[in-house]
C-alpha positions as CSV (number, residue, x, y, z in Angstrom):
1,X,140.6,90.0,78.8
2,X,137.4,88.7,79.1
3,X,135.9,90.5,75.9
4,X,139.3,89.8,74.2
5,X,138.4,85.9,75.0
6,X,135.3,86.0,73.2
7,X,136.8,86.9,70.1
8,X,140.1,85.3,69.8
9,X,141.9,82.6,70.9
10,X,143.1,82.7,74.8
11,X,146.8,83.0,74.0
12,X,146.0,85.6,71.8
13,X,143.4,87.6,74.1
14,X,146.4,87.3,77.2
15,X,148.3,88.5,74.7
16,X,146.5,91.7,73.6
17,X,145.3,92.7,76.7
18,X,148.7,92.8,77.9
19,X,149.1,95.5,75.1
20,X,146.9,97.2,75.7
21,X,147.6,97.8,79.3
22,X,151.4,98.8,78.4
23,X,149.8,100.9,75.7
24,X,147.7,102.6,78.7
25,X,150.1,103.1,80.8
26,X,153.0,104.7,78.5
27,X,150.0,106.9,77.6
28,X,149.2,108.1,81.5
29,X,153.3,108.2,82.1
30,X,153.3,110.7,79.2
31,X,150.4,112.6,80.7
32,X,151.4,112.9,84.3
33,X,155.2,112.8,83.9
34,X,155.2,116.2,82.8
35,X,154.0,117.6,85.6
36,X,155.9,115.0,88.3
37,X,158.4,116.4,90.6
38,X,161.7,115.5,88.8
39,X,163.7,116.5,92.0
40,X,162.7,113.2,94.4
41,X,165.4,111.1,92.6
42,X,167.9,113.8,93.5
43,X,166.5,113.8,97.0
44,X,166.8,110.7,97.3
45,X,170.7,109.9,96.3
46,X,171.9,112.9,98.8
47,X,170.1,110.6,101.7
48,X,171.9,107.7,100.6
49,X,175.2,107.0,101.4
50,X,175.2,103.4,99.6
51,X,178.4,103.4,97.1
């Protein structure tokens, strides 16, 4: 944020940095979730006994 502050007003720089950190993120999630192991969530469900 701090370079975002020089530039543009503080709402605006909280604003776009916040952006760009979802923007980062869905791009990594999109990268790694390929190769994540789909099968914890099923894991997980047959260990609970919640309902």
């Amino acid at each position: 944020m701090p370079a975002f502050a020089l530039f543009f007003p503080i709402e605006v720089a909280v604003a776009a940095t916040a952006i760009v950190h979802l923007a980062n993120n869905i791009f990594k999630g999109g990268l790694v979730g390929k190769k994540a192991d789909s099968g914890w969530y099923d894991r997980i469900q047959e260990c609970s006994d919640v309902k």
